[in-house]
C-alpha positions in Angstrom: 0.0 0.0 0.0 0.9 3.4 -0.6 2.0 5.7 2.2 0.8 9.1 2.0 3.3 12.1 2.2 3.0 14.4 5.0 3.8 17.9 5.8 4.5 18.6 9.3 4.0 22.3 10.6 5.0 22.9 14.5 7.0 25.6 15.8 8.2 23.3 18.3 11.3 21.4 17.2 11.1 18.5 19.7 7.8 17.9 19.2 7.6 18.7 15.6 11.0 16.1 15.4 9.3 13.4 17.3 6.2 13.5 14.9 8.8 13.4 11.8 10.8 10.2 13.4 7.4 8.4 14.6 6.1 8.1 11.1 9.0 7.0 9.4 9.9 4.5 12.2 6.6 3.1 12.1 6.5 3.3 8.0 3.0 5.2 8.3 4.4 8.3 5.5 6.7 9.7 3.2 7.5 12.7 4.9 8.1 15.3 2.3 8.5 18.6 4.5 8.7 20.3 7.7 8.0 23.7 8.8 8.5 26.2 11.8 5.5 28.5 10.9 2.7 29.5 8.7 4.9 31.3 6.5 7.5 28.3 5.8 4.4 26.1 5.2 2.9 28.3 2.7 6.6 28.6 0.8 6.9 25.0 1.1 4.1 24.2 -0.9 5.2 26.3 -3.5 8.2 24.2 -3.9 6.9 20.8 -3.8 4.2 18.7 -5.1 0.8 19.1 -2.9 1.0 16.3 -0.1 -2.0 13.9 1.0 -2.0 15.2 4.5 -0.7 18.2 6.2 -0.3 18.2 10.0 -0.9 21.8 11.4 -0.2 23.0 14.5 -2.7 26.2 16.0 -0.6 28.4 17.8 2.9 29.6 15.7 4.7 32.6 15.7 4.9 34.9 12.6 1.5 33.1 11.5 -0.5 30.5 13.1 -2.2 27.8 11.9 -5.8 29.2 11.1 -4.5 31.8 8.6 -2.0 29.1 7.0 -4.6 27.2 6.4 -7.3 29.5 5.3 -4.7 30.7 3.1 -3.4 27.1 1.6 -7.3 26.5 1.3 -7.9 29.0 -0.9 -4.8 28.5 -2.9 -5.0 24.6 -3.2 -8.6 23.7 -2.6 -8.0 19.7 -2.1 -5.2 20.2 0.7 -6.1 17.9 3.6 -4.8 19.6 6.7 -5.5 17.9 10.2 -5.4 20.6 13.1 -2.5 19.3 15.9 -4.2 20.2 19.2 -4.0 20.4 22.9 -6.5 20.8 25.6 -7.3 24.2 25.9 -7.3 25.3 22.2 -11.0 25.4 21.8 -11.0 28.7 21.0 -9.4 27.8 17.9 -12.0 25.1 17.1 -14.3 27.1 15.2 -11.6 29.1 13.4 -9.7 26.1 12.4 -13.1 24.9 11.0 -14.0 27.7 9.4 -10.5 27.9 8.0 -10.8 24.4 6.1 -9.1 21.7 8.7 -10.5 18.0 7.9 -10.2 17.4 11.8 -8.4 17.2 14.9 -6.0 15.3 16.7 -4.3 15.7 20.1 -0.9 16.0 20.4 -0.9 13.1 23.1 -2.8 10.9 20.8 -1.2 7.5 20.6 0.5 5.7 17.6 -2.8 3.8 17.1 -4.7 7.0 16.8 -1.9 8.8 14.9 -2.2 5.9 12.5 -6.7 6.0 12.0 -6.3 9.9 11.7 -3.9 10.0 8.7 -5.7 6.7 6.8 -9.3 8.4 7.8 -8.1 11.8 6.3 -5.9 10.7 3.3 -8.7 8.6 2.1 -11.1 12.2 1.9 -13.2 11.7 5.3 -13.0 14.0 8.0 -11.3 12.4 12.1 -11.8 14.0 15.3 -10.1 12.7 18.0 -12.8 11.4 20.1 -11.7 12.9 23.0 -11.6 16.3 22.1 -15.0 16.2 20.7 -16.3 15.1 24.4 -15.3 18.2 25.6 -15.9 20.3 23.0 -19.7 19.0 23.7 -18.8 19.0 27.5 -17.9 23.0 27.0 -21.3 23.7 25.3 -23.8 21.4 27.0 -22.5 23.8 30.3 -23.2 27.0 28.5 -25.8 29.3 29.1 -25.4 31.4 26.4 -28.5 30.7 23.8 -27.3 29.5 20.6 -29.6 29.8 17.7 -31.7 27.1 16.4 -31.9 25.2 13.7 -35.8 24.8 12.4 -35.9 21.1 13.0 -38.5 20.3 10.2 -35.3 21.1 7.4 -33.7 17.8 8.6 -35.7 14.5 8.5 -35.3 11.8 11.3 -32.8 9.8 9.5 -30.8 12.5 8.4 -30.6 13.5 12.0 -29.6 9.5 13.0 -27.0 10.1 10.1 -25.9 13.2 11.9 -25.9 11.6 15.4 -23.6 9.0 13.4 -21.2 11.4 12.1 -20.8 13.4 15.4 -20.0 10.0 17.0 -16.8 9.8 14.4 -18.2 7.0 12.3 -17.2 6.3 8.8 -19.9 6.2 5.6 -19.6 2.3 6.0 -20.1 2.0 9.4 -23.1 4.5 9.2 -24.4 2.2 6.2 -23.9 -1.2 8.5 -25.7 0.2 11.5 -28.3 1.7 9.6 -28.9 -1.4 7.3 -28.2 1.1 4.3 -25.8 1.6 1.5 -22.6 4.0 1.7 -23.8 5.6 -1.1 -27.5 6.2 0.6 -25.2 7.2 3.5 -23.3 9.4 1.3 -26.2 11.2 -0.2 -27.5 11.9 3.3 -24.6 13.7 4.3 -24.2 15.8 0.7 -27.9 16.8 2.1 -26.7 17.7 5.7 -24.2 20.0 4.1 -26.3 21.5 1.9 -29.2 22.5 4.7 -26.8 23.3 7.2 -24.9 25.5 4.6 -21.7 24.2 5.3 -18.4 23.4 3.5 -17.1 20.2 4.8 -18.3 17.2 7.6 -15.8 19.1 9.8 -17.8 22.0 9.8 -21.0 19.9 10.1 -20.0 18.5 12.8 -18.9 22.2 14.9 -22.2 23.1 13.4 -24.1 20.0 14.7 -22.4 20.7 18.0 -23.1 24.7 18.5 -26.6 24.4 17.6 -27.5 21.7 19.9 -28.0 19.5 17.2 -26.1 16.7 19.4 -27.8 15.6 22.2 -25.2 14.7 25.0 
């Protein structure tokens, strides 16, 4: 099987080193490039042919990783870029979203995670660590502050079981086989999500799912 290549972006050497000797030690991806910054990453890509993944960290000096990747976004439309996060970011959450990131992955995540986040993404689906997105639901099931909602009657009951699915982290396939439906019946549901919900990506479906209480936790 292929390995994808992989751009690493963290402004943390050690850490940013680790990553770099973990994949190749574990023959999970051709690493084809590293970078300090937002800046190097976007100069880097100019350079070399676009990779199958990109692993972004959010905080960076000179420019972080929401504008790198709102700005490789709109410059290379199919870039897969997984956000590299630690408890505490979700202030970034919605940002990195909104800026095009296919997901999330803690930077304590193991090598087994690591490993489902890169296949998941490379292979044009969407992984958040599961983790995370418990607190991210955590963090707004405690919030007073009224969100707005979403008129109900737009989404039908299995569209909303589909939904419930995809917040869950579940693949098309595994949606299909719990559903006793097709991927491609699957698939069509979610192209309908998107569209109703008026959003870019399942990332953004899911933050969206999420801050309009679409998710009940």
């Amino acid at each position: 099987m292929l390995k994808p290549s992989i751009v690493v972006v963290d402004d943390h050497q050690i850490f940013r080193k680790g990553i770099v000797s973990l994949l190749a030690n574990e023959n999970l991806a051709n690493i084809v490039g590293e970078a300090s910054n937002g800046q190097e990453f976007l100069t880097l890509l100019s350079k070399i042919p676009l990779p199958d993944l990109v692993l972004m960290d959010i905080d960076m000096p000179k420019m972080n990783g929401e504008e790198a990747t709102r700005l490789a976004v709109e410059k290379y439309p199919s870039i897969k870029i997984v956000a590299l996060s630690m408890f505490g970011d979700e202030g970034h959450y919605y940002k990195m979203v909104n800026a095009g990131v296919r997901g999330f992955l803690l930077k304590n995540a193991d090598i087994i995670e690591l490993e489902t986040a890169i296949s998941t993404v490379s292979a044009g689906d969407t992984y958040f660590s599961n983790e995370l997105l418990r607190k991210i639901i955590s963090n707004h099931k405690f919030n007073t502050t009224p969100e707005p909602k979403v008129e109900s009657s737009i989404i039908t009951s299995r569209e909303q079981e589909v939904l419930l699915l995809i917040c869950a982290g579940f693949t098309n396939e595994d949606i299909a086989e719990k559903l006793c439906i097709s991927p491609t019946t699957v698939k069509g549901h979610r192209t309908h999500l998107l569209e109703k919900t008026d959003c870019k990506n399942t990332a953004s479906l899911i933050m969206f799912a999420i801050k309009h209480k679409m998710v009940d936790v």
